[in-house]
N, C-alpha and C positions, 0 to 999 in steps of 0.2 A: 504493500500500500504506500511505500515511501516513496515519492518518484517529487522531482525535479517542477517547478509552477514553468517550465517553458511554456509558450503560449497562451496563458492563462492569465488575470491581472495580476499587477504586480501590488504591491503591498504598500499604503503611506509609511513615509521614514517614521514615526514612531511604532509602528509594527514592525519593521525591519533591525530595529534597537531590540527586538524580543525573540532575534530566531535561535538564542540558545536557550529560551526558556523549555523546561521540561514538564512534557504533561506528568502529572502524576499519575500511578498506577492504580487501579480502581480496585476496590474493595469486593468480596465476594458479590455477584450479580443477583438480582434480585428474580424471585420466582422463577415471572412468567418471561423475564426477558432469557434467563440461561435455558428454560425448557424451547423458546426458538432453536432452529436451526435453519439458518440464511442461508438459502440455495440458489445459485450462478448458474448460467446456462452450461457451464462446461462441467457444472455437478451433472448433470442429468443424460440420457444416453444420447446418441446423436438421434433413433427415430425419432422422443419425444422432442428434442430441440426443434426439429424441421415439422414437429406437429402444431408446436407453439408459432413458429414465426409463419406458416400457414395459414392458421388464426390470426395472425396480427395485422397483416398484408390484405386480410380482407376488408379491414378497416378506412376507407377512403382517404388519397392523400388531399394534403390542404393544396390552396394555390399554390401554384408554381414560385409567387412574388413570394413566399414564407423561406424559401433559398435565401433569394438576397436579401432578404428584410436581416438573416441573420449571419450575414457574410460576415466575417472580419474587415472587411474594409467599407462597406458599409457602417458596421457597427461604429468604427472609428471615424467617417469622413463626413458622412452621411448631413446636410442640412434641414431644415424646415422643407423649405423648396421640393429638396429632393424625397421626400420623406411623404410628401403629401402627393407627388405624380407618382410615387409605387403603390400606393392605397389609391388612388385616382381609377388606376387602371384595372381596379377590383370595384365597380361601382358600387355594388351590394355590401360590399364590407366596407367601403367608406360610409355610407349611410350608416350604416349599424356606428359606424367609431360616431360621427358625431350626433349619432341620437346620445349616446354614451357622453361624451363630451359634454352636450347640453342637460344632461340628467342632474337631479339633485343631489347625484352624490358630489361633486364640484360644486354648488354653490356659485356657478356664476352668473355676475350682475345683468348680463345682456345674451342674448343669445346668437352663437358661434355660427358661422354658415362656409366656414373654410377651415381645411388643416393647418393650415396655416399660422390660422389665429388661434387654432387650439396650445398648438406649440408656442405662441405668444405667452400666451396663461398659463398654461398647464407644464411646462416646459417638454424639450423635447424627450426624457427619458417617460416622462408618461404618456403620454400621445402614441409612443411606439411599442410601448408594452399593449394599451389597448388595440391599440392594430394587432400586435401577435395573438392576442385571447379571440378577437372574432377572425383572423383565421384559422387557427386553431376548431374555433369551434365550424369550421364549414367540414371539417373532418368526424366531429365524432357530435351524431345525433340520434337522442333515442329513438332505436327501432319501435318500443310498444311504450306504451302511455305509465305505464306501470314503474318504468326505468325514469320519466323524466325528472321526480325526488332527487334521487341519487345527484342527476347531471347538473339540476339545479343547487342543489348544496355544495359540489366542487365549483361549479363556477361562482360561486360565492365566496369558498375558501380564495380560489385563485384570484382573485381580484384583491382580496382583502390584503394577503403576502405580498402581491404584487405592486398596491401603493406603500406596504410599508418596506421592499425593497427599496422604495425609490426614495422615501423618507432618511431611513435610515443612512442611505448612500449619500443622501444632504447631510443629512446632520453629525455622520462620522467620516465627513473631505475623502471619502475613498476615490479614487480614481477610477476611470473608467465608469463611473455610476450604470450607465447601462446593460451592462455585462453581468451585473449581481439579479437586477428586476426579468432579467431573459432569462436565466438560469433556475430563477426562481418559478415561472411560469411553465416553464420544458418540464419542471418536477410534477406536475400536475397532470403531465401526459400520461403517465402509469396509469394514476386513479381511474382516466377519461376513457383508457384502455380495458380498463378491468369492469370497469360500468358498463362497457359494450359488448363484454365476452361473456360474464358470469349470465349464468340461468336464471332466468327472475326473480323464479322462489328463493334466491340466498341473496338476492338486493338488501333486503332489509334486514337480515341478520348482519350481513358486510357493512354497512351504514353504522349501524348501532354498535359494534365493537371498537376497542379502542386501536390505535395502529400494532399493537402486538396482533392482537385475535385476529386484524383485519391480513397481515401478514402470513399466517396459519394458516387462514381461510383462504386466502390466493391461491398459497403453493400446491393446497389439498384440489382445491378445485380447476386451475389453472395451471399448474406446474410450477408458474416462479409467480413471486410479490409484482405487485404495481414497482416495486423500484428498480425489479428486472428490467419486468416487460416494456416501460417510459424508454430508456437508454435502445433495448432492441429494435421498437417503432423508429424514433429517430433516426437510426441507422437505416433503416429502409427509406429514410427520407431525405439520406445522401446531405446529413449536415454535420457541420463542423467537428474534430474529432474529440477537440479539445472539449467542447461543449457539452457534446452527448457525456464522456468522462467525468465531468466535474458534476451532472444532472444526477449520474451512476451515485457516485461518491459523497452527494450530500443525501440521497436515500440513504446510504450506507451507514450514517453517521448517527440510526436507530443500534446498530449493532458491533460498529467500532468502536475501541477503546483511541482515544485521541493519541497515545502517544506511539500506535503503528503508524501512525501518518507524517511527511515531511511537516515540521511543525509550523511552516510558513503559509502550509496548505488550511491549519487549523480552523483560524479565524473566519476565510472566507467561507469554508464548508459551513463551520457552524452559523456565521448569518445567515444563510440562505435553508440549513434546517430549521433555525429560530422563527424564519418568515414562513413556513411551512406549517411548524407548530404552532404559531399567532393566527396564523389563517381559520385555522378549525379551531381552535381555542382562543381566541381574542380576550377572556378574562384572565388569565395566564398574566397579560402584561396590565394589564389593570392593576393601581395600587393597594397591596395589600400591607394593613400594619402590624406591623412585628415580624414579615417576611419578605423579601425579595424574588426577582424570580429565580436567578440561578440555586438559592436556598431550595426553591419550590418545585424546580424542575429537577431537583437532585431527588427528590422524595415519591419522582412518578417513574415508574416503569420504563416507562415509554422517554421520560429525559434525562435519564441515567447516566448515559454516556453524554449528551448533549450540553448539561451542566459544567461537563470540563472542556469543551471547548472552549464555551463563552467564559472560562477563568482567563485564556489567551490576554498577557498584559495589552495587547494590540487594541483589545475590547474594553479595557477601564472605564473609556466612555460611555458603554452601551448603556448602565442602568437612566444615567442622567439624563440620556437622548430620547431611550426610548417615554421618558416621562415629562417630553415635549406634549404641547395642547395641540400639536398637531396628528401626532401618535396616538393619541390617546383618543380624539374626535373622532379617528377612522376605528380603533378597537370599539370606543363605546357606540358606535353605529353598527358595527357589528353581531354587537353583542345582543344588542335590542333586537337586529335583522334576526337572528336566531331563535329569539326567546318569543317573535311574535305570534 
């Protein structure tokens, strides 16, 4: 698991001050996390593999434009300009970004009738994540009325990670900021896979377990997790390698101990599982007194390992940030969104 951040963002200088910090060695594992056993596609025989990717190939690709939307040189050169003629030329998923755009989850004063001007307001790391989730979604839609639950609650999660990727990448000066909120979005491709595959009747058990059970329940029923099958899809989808790797890697980040990992890789893995687990858990980063969340996320199952990421001294900031009014406006909209 230790491999070298080529290609991948590089780290602000006060994380690069931390790469001989040592993760600590974890303490006996708790239950239901040591009874997992995290299975790769190169665990399994080669029929079942080519049964899987079978299955997964049947799943419709998005546009064509979902390539370059997520090129590396795109990601890096990429203008307003340029950024509104690659959604241009998807009309229907333009529409769809700025109904999005104009919705009340932004709050804005007048209403938008250009990408443009979205990227005006909105800046451009959000504007191109909302592009990626509506094409995204011209890929995976429920076949029966039964599944739309499910597909509705990930697009929920994913939106929710995916502003506070963007947040967060403000408010901890990481570089590259767009590179965390994509990474973070690709992680949702598993879930959107697995919503499409599983048999009806175990939607709603899959839904209502926590990411242990829901991992269990994948392998038994599908052969590998959502955090396989995300990375495998993408590959069929001829994108970036580095990308799909680092999408692999912060799923993995449920059942790796941080210090098998180059430790410079730490921080970035774990924001991007922290926005994963904020997604579906928004009260998580909600203030709680007498606890934090790394305290808090040491105490679940499921963020066992994820609590010593976020010790990464690169992340010192993270409590203070995330307990910005602007962090916490999108949790507690969330929170409500769920409970309504």
């Amino acid at each position: 698991m230790r491999r070298a951040m080529a290609g991948h963002p590089e780290l602000p200088p006060s994380a690069r001050t931390a790469v001989d910090w040592q993760a600590p060695q974890a303490m006996a594992l708790p239950a239901g996390l040591a009874s997992l056993t995290w299975l790769r596609a190169n665990d399994l025989e080669a029929g079942r593999r080519e049964q899987i990717l079978q299955a997964i190939r049947g799943i419709p690709r998005p546009p064509r434009s979902l390539q370059q939307l997520l090129s590396p040189e795109f990601v890096a050169k990429a203008d307003s300009t340029q950024l509104a003629d690659l959604v241009m030329a998807e009309p229907l998923i333009a529409a769809k970004v700025l109904g999005a755009v104009n919705s009340s989850r932004f709050g804005l004063h007048k209403p938008i009738s250009h990408l443009g001007q979205a990227v005006t307001f909105l800046g451009m790391n959000t504007v191109r994540s909302i592009c990626l989730q509506y094409m995204l979604a011209e890929a995976f839609k429920p076949g029966l009325a039964s599944a739309q639950q499910a597909f509705d609650a990930i697009w929920r999660w994913c939106g929710t990670a995916s502003d506070l990727a963007v947040a967060l990448g403000k408010g901890l000066n990481l570089p590259n900021q767009g590179a965390l909120s994509t990474q973070v979005v690709l992680g949702f491709v598993g879930q959107l896979a697995v919503a499409s595959l599983l048999p009806p009747k175990a939607l709603a058990p899959w839904m209502a377990a926590d990411r242990i059970g829901r991992t269990k329940l994948e392998q038994e029923l599908l052969g590998l997790s959502a955090g396989e099958l995300g990375p495998m899809l993408l590959g069929t989808w001829s994108l970036p390698q580095s990308l799909i790797e680092d999408v692999g890697d912060s799923a993995r980040v449920l059942v790796t101990p941080a210090h098998q990992l180059d430790t410079t890789r730490v921080p970035w893995l774990g924001l991007a599982s922290l926005c994963h687990h904020l997604g579906e858990h928004p009260e998580d980063g909600r203030p709680v007194e007498g606890n934090n969340l790394i305290e808090q996320l040491a105490t679940q199952e499921q963020g066992f390992h994820l609590a010593i990421y976020l010790g990464h001294p690169a992340l010192s900031r993270l409590p203070a940030v995330l307990m910005s009014s602007e962090i916490q406006a999108r949790l507690a909209a969330q929170t409500d969104d769920a409970t309504a």
